[in-house]
C-alpha positions as CSV (number, residue, x, y, z in Angstrom):
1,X,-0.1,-19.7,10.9
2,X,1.9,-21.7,8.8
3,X,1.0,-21.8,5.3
4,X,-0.3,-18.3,4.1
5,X,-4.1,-19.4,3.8
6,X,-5.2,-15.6,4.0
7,X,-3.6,-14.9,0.5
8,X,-5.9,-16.8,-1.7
9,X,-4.9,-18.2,-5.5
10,X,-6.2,-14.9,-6.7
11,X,-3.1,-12.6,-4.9
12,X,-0.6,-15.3,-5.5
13,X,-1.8,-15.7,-9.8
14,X,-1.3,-12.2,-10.1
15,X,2.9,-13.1,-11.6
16,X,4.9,-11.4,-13.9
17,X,4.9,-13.0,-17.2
18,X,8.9,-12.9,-17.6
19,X,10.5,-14.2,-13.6
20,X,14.3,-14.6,-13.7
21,X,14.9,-18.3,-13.9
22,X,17.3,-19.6,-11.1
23,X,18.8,-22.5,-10.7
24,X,19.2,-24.0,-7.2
25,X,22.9,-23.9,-7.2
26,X,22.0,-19.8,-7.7
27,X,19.3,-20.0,-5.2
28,X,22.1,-21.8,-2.6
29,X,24.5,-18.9,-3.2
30,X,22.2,-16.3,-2.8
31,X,21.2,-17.6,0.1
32,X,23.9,-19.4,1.8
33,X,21.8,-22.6,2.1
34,X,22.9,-26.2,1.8
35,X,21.6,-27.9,-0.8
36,X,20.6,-31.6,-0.3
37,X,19.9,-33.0,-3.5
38,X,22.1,-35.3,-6.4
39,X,24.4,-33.4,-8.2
40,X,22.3,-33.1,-11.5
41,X,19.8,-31.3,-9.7
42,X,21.9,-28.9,-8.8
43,X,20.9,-27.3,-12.1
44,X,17.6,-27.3,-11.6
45,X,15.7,-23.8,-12.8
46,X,13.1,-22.3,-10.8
47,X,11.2,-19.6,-11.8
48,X,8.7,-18.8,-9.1
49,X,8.1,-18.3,-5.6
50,X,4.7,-19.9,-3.6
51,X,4.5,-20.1,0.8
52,X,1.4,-22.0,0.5
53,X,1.7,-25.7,-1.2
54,X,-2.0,-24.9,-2.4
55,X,-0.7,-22.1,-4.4
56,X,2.2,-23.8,-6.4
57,X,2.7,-23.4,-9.7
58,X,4.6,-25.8,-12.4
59,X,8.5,-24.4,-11.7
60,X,8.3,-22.9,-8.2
61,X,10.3,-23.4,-5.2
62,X,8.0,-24.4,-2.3
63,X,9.6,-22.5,1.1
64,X,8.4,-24.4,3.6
65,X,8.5,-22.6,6.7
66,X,7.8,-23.4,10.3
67,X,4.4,-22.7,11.9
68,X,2.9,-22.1,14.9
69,X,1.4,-25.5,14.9
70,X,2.8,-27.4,11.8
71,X,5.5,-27.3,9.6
72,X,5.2,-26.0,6.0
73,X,7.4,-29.5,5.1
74,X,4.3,-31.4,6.1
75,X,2.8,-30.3,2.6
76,X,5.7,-30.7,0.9
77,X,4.9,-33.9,-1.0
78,X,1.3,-31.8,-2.4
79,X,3.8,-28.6,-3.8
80,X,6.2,-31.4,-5.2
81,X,2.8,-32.8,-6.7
82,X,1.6,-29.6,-8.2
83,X,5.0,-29.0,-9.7
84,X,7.3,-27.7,-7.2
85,X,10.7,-28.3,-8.6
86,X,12.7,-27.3,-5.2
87,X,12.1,-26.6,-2.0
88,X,13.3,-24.2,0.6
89,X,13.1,-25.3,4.5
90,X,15.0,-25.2,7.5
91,X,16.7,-28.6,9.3
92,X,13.8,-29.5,10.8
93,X,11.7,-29.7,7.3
94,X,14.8,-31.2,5.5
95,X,14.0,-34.1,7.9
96,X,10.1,-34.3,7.3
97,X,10.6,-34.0,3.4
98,X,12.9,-36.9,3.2
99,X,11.0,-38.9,6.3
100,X,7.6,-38.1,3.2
101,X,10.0,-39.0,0.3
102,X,10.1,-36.3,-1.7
103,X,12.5,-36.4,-4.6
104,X,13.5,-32.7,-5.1
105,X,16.2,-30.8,-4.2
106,X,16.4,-29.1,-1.0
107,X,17.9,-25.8,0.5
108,X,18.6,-26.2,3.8
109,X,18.7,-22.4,6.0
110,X,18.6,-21.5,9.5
111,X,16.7,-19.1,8.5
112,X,14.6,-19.8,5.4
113,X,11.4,-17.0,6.3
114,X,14.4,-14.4,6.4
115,X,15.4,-15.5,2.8
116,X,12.3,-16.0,1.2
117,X,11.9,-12.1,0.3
118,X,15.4,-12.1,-1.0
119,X,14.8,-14.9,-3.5
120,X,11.3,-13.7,-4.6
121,X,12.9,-10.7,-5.1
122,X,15.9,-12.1,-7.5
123,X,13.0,-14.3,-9.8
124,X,10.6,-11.8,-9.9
125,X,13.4,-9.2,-10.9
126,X,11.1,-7.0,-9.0
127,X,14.3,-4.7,-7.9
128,X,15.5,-3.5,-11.8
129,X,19.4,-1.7,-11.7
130,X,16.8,1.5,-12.9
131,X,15.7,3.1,-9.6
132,X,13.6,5.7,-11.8
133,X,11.6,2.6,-13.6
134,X,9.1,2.4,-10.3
135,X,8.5,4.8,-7.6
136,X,8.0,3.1,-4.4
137,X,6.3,4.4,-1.2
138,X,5.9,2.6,2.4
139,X,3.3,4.0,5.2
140,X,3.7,2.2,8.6
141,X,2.2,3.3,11.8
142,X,-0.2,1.8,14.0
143,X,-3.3,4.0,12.6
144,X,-3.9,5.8,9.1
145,X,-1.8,3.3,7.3
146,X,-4.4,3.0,4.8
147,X,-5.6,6.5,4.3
148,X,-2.2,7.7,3.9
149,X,-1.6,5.4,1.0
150,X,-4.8,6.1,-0.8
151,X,-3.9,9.6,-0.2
152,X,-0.6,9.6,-2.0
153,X,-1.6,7.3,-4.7
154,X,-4.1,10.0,-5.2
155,X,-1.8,12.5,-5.8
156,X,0.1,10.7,-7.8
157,X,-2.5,10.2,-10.7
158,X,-3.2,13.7,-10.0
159,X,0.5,14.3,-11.3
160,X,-0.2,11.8,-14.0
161,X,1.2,8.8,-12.8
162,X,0.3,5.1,-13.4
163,X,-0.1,4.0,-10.2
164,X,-0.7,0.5,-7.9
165,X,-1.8,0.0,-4.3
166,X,-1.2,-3.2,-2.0
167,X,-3.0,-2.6,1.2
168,X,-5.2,-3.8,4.1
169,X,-8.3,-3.3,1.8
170,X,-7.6,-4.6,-1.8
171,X,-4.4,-4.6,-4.1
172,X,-4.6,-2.5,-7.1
173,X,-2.1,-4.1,-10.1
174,X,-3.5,-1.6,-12.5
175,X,-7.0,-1.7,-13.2
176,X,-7.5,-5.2,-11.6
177,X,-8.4,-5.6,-8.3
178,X,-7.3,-8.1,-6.1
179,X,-8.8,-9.2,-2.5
180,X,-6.4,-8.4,0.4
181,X,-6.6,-10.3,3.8
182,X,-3.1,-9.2,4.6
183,X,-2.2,-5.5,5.6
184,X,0.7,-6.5,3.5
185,X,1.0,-10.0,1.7
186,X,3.7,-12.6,2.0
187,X,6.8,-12.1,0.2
188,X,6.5,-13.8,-2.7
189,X,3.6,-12.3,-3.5
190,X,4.6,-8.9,-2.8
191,X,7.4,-8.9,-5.1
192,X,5.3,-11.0,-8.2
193,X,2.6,-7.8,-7.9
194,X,5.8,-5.5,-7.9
195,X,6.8,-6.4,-10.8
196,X,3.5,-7.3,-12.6
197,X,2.5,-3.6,-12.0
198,X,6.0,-2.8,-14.0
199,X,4.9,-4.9,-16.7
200,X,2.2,-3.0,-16.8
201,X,3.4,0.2,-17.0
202,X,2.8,1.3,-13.7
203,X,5.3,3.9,-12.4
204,X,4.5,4.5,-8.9
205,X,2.9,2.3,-6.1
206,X,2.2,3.1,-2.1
207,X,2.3,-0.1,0.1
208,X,1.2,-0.3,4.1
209,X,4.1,-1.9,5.8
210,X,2.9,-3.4,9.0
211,X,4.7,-4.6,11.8
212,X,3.8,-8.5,11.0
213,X,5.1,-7.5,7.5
214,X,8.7,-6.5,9.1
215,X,8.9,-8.9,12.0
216,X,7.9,-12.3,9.3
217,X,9.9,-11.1,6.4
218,X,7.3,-9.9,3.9
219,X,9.0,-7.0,2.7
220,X,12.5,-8.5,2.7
221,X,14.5,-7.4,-0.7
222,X,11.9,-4.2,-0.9
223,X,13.8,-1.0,-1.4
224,X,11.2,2.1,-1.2
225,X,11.8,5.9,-2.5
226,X,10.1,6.9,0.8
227,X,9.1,5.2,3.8
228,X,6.2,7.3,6.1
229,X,5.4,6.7,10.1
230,X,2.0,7.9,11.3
231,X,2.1,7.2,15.1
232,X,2.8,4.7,17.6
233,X,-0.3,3.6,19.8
234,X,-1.1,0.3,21.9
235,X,-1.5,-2.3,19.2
236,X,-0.4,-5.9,18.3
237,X,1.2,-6.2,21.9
238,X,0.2,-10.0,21.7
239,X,3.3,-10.3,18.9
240,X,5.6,-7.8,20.6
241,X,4.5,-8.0,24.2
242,X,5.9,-4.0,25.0
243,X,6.0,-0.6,23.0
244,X,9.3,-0.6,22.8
245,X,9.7,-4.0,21.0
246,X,6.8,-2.9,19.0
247,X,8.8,0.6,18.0
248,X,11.8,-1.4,17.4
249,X,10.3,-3.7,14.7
250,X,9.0,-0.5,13.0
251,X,12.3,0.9,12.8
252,X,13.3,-1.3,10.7
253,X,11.4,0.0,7.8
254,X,13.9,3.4,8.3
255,X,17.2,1.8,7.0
256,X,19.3,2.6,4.1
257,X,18.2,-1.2,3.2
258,X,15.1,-0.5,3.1
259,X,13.9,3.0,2.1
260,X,15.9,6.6,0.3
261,X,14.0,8.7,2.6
262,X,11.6,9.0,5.4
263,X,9.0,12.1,6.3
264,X,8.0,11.3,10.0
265,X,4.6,12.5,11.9
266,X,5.2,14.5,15.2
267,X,1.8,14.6,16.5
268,X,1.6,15.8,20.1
269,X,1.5,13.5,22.9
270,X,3.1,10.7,20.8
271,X,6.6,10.8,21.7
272,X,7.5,7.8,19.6
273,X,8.0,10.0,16.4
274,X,10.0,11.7,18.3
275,X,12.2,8.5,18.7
276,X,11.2,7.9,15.5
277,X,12.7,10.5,13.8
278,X,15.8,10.4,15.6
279,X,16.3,6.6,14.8
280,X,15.7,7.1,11.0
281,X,18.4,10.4,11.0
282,X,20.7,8.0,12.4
283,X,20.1,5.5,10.1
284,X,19.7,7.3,6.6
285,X,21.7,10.8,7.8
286,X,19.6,13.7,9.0
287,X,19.4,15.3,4.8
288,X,17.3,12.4,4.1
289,X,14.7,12.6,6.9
290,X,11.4,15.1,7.0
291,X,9.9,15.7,10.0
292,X,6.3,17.4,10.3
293,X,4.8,18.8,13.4
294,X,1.1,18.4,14.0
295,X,-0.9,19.2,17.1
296,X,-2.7,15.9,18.4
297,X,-6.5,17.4,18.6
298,X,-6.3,20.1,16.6
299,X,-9.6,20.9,16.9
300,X,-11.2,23.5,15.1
301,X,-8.8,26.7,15.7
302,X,-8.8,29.0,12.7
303,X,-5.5,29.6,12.9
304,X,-3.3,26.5,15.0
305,X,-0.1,28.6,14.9
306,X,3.3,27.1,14.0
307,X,4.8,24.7,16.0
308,X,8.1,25.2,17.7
309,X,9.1,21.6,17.8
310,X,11.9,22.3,15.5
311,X,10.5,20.2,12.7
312,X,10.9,20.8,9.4
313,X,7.6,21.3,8.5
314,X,4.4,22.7,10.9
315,X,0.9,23.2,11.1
316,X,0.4,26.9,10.0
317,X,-3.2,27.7,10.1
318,X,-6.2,25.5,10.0
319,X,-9.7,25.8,9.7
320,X,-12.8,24.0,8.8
321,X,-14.3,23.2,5.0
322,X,-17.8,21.1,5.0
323,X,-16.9,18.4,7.3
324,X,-12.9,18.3,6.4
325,X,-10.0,20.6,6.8
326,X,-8.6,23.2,4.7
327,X,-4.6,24.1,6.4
328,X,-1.3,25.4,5.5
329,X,2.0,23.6,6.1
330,X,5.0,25.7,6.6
331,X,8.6,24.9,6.2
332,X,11.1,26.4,8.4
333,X,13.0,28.3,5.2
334,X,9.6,29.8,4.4
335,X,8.0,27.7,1.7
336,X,4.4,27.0,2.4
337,X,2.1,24.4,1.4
338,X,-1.9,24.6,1.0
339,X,-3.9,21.7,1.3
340,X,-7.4,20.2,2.2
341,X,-9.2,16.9,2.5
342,X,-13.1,16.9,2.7
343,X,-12.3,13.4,5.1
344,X,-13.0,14.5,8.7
345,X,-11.1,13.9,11.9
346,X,-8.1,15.9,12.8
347,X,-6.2,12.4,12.3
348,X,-7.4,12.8,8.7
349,X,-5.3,16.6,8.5
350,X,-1.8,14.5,9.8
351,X,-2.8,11.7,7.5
352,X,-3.4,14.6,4.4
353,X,0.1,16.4,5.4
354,X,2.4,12.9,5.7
355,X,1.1,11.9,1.8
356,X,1.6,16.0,0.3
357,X,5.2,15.5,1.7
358,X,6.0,11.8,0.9
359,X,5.1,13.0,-2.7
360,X,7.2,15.9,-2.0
361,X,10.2,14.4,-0.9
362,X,10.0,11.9,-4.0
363,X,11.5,14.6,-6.0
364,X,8.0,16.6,-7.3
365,X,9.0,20.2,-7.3
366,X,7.2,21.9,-4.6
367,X,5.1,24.4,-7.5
368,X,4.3,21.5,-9.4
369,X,2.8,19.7,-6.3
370,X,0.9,23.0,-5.2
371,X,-0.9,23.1,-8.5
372,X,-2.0,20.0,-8.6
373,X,-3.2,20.1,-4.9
374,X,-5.1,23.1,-6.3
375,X,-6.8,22.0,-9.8
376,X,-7.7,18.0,-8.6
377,X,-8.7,18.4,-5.0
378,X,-6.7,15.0,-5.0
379,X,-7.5,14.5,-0.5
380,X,-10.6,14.3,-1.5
381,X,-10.9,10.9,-2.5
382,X,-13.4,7.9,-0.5
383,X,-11.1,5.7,1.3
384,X,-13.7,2.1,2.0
385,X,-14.6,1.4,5.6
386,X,-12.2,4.8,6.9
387,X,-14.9,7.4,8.4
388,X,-16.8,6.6,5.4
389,X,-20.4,8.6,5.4
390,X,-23.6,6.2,5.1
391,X,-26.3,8.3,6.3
392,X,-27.4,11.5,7.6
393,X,-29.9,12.2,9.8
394,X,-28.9,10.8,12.4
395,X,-25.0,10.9,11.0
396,X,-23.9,7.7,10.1
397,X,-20.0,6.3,10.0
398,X,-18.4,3.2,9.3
399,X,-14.9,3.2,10.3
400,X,-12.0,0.6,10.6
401,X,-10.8,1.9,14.5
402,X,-9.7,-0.8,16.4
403,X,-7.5,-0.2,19.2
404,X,-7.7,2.8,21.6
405,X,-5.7,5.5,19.9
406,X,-8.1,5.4,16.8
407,X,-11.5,4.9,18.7
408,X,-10.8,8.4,20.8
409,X,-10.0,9.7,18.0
410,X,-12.8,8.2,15.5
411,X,-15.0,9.6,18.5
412,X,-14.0,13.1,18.6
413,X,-14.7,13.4,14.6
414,X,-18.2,12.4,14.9
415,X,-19.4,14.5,17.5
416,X,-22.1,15.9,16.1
417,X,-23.0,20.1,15.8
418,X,-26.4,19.9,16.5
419,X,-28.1,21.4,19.8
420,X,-28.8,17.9,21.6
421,X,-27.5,15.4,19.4
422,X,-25.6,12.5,21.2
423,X,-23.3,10.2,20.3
424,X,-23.8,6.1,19.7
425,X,-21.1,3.6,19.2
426,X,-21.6,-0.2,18.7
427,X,-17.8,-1.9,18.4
428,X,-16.5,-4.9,19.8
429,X,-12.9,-6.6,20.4
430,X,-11.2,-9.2,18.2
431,X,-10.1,-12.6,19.5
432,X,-6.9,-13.9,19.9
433,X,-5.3,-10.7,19.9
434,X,-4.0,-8.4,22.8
435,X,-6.6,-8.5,25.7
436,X,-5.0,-5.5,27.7
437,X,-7.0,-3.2,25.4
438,X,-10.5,-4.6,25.8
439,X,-11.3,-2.8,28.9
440,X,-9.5,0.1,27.8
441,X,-11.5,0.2,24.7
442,X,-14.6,-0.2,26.9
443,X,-13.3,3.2,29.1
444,X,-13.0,5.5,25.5
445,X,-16.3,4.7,24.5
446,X,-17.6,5.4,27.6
447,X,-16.1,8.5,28.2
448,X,-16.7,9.8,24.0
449,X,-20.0,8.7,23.4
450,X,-23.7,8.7,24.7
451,X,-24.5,5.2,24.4
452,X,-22.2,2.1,23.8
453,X,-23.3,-0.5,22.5
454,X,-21.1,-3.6,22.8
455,X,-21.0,-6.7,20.5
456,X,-18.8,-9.0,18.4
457,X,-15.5,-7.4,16.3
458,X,-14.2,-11.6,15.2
459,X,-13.7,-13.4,17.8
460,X,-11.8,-16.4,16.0
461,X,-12.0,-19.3,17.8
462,X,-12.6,-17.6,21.3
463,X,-16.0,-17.6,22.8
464,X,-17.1,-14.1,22.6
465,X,-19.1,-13.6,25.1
466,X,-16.0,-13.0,27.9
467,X,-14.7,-10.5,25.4
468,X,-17.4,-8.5,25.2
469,X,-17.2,-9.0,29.4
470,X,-14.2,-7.4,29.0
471,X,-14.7,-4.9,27.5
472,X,-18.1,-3.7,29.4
473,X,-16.2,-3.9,32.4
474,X,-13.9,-1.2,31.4
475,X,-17.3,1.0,30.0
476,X,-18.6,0.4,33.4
477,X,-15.9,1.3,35.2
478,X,-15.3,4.6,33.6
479,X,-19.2,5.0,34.1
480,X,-18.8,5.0,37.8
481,X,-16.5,7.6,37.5
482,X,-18.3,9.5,35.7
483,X,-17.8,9.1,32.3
484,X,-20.1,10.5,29.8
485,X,-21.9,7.6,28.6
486,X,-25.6,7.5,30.1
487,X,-26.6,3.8,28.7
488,X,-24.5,0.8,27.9
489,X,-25.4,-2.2,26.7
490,X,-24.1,-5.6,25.1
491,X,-25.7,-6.9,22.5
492,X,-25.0,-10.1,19.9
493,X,-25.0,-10.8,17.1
494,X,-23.3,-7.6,15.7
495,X,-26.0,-6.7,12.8
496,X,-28.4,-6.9,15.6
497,X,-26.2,-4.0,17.8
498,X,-26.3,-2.1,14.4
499,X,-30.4,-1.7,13.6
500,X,-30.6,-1.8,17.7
501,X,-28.4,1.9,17.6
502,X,-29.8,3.3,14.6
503,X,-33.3,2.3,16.5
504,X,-32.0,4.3,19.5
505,X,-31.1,7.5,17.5
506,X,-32.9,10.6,17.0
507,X,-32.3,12.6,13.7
508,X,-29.1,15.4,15.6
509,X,-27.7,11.9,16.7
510,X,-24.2,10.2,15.6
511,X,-23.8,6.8,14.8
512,X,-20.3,5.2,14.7
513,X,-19.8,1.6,14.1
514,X,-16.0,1.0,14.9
515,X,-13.6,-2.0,14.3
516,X,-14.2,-3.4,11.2
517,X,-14.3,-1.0,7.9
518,X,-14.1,-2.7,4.8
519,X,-14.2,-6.0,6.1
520,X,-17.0,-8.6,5.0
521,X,-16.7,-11.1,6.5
522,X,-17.2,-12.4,10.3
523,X,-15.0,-15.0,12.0
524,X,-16.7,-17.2,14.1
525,X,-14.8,-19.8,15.5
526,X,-13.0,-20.5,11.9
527,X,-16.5,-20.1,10.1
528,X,-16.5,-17.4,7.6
529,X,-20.3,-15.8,8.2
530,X,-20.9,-12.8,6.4
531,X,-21.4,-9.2,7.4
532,X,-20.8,-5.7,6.3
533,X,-21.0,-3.3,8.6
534,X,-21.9,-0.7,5.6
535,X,-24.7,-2.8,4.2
536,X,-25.9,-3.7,7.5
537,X,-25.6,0.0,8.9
538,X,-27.7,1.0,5.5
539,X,-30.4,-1.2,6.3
540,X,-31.2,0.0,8.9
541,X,-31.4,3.5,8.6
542,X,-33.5,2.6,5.0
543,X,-35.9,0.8,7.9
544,X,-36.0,3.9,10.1
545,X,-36.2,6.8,7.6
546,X,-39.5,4.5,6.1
547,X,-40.7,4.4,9.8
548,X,-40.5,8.2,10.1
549,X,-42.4,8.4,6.6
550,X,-45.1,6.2,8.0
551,X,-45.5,8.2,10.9
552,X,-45.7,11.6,9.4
């Protein structure tokens, strides 16, 4: 995509009242660009940052970057028009801005995405010489990105800190509420919110860094207190086309540039925090690494044991509390840490212990953090569209799994405890991303649940019905080999799939509907049609629990 178009004018308003103003000669020095422009305006000051020409404000510099399919300088004349006062490009849209006639000086780069993050950073100011002003916290990872951060910003205003949030579901600068379409928005915006949220007083923020984030520059000119990884699964292979690509562009986020420290997952089977961890000791030196050692289906032992991985901190002892975890981490010198999270899912208990030691490793004494763990119950806090409860009776889950990794395990933590009760997914795939894991997809829900029920994720401007093809050929498969799953069946439109599972489901049932979370909105083929999966999920068990009225 070329212009950002998923960050609407209400992320990119959200700008400091008091940018740095730069002039281009500045700008041209920061950056190493050429400027092509007369000599006056050279002097030109700029005092703000916009990808998308639809977004420009009086004063900004317009980078115009190239797309997949166009280039940004095509919309250069509308920025100039809205008050663009310069404009940062590559050769190629030095060209198409003189070839329109726009009058405004112009950086040329190599490179200009790369840069981009760099300059938004110097106008913004949103990297002050006072490291203490603003504590800043990364989570990366294929799955629990989001859960993490909620999890620490938690804590944090459990310890009494102001605290902000820019993430796959919303962007908290404060108190206001922003939309988020991006895990993590471009650059300039990024940095604006940064340093908004220090305007405001906010002293702490947690961000989801996702590989798009690292591999198109969004987080360029971030530096971070700590930096988290969750896990590596198959994901985004469609940008990186292998794991190990994928791994590399991840380990990017574990650089002295980038973060002060890391705490790294070690979950069992995963051997990319493995790599992980080694990568970040080499990169930051092994005193400013934490490594914790989880077991990857933990299960419900009542006591897990420590693991001898040789991490720094392991799973202790573990056992149930309501439909959460209550567990003990232990360091190897002997300190201990107690913690619980009424979320379920043993990928909720890694998710709980990576946030208690970002925090920790932030410089909270380890007392302080205990007490507060203690008095505010801080893990348990709702977390939109992530294993979030609708209904009981049959049990009834919305979650945001996607790829394989997270279905299994969205699967296992729904199973449900009563004497018969089965398990029902409806999910589909997304469009335009990596097909290699349809089928799979189609394999783990036949071999974790009951019935499947296949339908629509957003399939963008691909017809869906090969997709969900796809995918049932990989349910079928498994079923002919056995697999668990007596029924499956394919069914569109998605809110249909929904009421058509909760219609299938007896009271000891579970109901998973997996892919989509918090999301509200369906693409089909570039048409935004709405749809909740929560509302839609609601509905229909308010339809069946009036049913069972009638009948009794």
């Amino acid at each position: 995509m070329l212009e950002s178009a998923d960050q609407g004018p209400d992320a990119q308003s959200a700008r400091p009242s008091r940018p740095v103003a730069h002039t281009v000669e500045q700008l041209a020095r920061l950056t190493g660009a050429q400027i092509v422009a007369s000599p006056g305006a050279r002097e030109t000051r700029v005092t703000g940052v916009v990808l998308n020409s639809r977004e420009t404000q009086p004063g900004d510099l317009y980078a115009a970057l190239p797309g997949a399919h166009v280039h940004g300088a095509t919309f250069a004349a509308d920025a100039a028009a809205s008050g663009a006062l310069a404009i940062l490009t590559d050769a190629a849209g030095a060209e198409l801005v003189a070839q329109a006639g726009v009058e405004l000086p112009v950086l040329v780069s190599a490179d200009p995405r790369a840069w981009t993050g760099r300059v938004a950073a110097e106008i913004y100011n949103s990297h002050p010489g006072d490291a203490s002003a603003q504590k800043l916290f990364a989570v990366t990872g294929t799955n629990g990105k989001t859960t993490t951060t909620y999890f620490v910003n938690s804590i944090l205003r459990a310890l009494g800190h102001s605290t902000g949030l820019i993430g796959t579901i919303e962007i908290l600068a404060g108190d206001t509420p922003i939309p988020s379409k991006l895990t993590t928005p471009e650059a300039p915006h990024v940095h604006s919110l940064l340093s908004l949220m220090r305007e405001r007083g906010i002293d702490a923020a947690a961000m989801e860094v996702s590989s798009h984030a690292l591999e198109f520059h969004r987080v360029d000119g971030v530096h971070y207190d700590v930096a988290g990884f969750t896990n590596l699964t198959q994901d985004h292979l469609d940008l990186h086309g292998s794991m190990e690509a994928y791994f590399e562009v991840k380990a990017q986020l574990f650089t002295a540039e980038r973060t002060e420290r890391a705490v790294v997952l070690l979950t069992e089977g995963d051997t990319w925090g493995e790599a992980m961890a080694r990568r970040a000791r080499e990169n930051l030196g092994a005193e400013h690494v934490t490594s914790v050692a989880l077991r990857g289906n933990i299960g419900d032992d009542a006591h897990a044991g420590p693991d001898r991985s040789g991490a720094d901190w392991t799973l202790d002892s573990l056992t149930r509390r309501g439909i959460g975890h209550a567990f003990t981490l232990q360091h190897r010198d002997g300190r201990k840490l107690s913690v619980s999270t009424a979320l379920p899912g043993d990928f909720n208990v890694a998710n709980a212990a990576l946030a208690v030691l970002m925090v920790l490793d932030s410089g909270v004494e380890l007392d302080t953090l205990q007490k507060t763990l203690d008095d505010h119950d801080p893990l348990t806090t709702d977390v939109p569209g992530r294993m979030q409860l609708i209904g009981t009776r049959p049990t009834s889950v919305v979650d945001f799994a996607h790829n394989p990794d997270a279905m299994a395990r969205a699967l296992q933590s729904v199973e449900p405890t009563e004497d018969g009760g089965r398990t029902i997914i409806v999910f589909g795939a997304t469009g335009r991303r990596d097909k290699t894991k349809r089928p799979i997809m189609g394999r783990i829900a036949a071999e974790g649940a009951d019935i499947v029920i296949i339908t629509d994720d957003d399939p963008h401007d691909e017809d869906p019905a090969p997709i969900r093809e796809q995918v049932a050929q990989g349910a079928r498969a498994a079923q002919e080999h056995g697999a668990r799953a007596a029924e499956v069946h394919v069914i569109a439109p998605r809110e249909v799939a929904i009421h058509t599972a909760v219609r299938l489901s007896r009271p000891e049932d579970s109901i998973i509907v997996a892919g989509r979370g918090h999301e509200t909105f369906q693409d089909l083929n570039g048409v935004a049609h709405p749809l909740d999966d929560r509302v839609e999920l609601t509905a229909a068990l308010d339809a069946l629990h009036s049913s069972r009225k009638e009948q009794s």
